[in-house]
C-alpha positions as CSV (number, residue, x, y, z in Angstrom):
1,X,110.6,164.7,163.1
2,X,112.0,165.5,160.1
3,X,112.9,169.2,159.0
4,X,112.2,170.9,155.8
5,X,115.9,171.1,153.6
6,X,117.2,174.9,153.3
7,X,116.3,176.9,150.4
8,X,119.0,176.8,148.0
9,X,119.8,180.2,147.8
10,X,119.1,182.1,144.2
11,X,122.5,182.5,142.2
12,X,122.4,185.1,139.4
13,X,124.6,184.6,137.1
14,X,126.2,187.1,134.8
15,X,125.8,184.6,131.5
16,X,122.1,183.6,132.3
17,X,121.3,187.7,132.4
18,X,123.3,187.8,129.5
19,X,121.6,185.0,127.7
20,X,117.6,186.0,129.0
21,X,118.5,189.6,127.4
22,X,119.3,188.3,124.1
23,X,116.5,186.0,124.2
24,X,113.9,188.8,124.4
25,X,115.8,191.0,122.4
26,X,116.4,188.6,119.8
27,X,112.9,187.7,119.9
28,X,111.8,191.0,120.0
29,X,113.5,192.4,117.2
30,X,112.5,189.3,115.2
31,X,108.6,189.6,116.4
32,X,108.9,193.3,114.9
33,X,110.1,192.2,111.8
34,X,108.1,189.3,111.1
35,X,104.9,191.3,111.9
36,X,105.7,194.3,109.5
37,X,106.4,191.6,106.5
38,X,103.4,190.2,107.4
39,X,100.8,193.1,108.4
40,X,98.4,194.0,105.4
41,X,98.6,195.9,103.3
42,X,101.6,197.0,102.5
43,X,104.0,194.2,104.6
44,X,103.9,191.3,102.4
45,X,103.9,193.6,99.0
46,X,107.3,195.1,100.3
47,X,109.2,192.1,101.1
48,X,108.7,190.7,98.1
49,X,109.7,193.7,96.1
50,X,112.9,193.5,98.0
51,X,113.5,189.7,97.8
52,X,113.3,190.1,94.2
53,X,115.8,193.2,94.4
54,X,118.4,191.1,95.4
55,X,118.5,189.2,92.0
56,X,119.0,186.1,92.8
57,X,119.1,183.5,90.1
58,X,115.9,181.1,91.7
59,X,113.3,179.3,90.4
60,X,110.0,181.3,90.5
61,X,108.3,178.9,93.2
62,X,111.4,178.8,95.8
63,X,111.5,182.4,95.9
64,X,107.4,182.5,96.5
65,X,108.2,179.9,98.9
66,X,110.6,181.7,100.7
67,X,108.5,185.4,100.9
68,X,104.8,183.2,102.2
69,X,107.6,181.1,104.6
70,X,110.2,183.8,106.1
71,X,108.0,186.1,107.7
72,X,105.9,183.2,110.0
73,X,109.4,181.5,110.2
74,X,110.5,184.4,112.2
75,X,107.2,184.9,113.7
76,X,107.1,180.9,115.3
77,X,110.4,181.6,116.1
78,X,110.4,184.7,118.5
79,X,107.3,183.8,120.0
80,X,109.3,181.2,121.0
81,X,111.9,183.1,122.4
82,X,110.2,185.9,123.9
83,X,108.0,182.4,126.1
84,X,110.9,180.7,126.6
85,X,110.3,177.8,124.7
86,X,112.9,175.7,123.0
87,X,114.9,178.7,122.8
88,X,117.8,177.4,121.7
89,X,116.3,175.1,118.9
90,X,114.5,179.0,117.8
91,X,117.9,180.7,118.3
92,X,119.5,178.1,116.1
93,X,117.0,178.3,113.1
94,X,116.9,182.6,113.2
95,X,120.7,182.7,113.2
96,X,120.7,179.9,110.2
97,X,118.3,182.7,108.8
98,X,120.6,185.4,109.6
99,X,123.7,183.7,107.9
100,X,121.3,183.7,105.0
101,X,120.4,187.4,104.8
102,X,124.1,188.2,106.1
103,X,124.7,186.4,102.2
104,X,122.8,187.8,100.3
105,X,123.4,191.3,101.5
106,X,127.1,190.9,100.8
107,X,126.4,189.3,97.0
108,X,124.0,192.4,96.6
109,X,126.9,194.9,98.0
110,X,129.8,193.0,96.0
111,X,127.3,193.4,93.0
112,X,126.9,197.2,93.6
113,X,123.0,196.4,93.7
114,X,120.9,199.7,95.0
115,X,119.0,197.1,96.9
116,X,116.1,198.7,99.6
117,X,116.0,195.8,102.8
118,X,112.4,194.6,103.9
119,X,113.7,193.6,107.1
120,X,111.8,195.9,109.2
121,X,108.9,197.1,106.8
122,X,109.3,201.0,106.4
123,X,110.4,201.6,109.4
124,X,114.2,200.5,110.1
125,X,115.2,201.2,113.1
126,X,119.3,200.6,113.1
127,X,120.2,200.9,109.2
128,X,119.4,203.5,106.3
129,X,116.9,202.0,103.9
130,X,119.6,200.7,101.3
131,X,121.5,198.1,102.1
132,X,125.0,198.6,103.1
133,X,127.5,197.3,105.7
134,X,125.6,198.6,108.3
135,X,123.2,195.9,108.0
136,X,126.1,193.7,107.9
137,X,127.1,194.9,111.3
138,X,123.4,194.8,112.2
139,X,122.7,191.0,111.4
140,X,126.3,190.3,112.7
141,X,125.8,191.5,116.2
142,X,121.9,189.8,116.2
143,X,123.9,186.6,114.7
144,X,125.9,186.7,117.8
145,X,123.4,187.3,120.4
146,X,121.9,183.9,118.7
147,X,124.9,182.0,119.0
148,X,125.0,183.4,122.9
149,X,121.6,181.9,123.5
150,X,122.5,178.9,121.4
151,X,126.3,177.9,122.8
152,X,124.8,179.4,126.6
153,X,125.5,176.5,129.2
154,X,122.2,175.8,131.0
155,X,122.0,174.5,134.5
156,X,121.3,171.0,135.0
157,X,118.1,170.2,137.1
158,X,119.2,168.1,140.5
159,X,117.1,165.4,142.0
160,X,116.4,165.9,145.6
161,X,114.7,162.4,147.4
């Protein structure tokens, strides 16, 4: 007769809390952002005033590109998170989209640009409407909870017979 093996016991580990909690606060924050640039009537009118308050020298159709692509970008992306699904492939694109914003708020500050952030709709919830270094610090600490999820050592799955 053969007996059942032991239950492997459940190990919490302090990096895999660590990790889950920037997952769904990544994705969170992300999912909140993505719906206000996105939610008639007012959302997607918004962003795109404050894309093209940041004066950036593009052609017409890859910054219309970027305001109808950004918002569902973040949206795929921290649904994603939030299920667990290919989180680190979603971590890695919203912290490439992160570096991005963390670049063009610093060309808008070095230009002295009075530049209003569509991140969050009308409601911002950690930063003053204009942009300063507080959204630097903002998308810096977000930037690193992506990297967390994305450098995060992940068990690997053992084969019982």
């Amino acid at each position: 007769m053969t007996t059942a093996p032991a239950p492997t016991p459940c190990r919490v580990r302090p990096a895999g809390v660590l990790v889950s909690r920037c997952e769904t606060l990544l994705g969170a924050i992300f999912l909140w952002a993505s719906v206000n640039k996105l939610r008639p009537p007012n959302g997607p009118d918004l962003f795109a005033e404050s894309i093209h308050a940041f004066k950036i020298d593009l052609p017409d159709v890859l910054t219309k590109l970027g305001i109808g692509v950004i918002p569902w970008v973040e949206l795929i992306s921290s649904v994603a998170l939030l299920l667990g699904i290919c989180t680190r492939g979603a971590a890695l694109v919203l912290s490439a989209l992160l570096v991005l914003f963390i670049a063009l708020i610093s060309q808008a500050l070095l230009r002295h640009l009075n530049v209003e952030c569509g991140c969050f709709g009308k409601l911002s919830p950690f930063c003053p409407p204009v942009v300063g270094p507080c959204n630097l610090v903002q998308n810096g600490i977000l930037l690193a909870m992506g990297l967390c999820i994305i450098l995060a050592r992940r068990p690997q799955p053992t084969m019982t017979a």
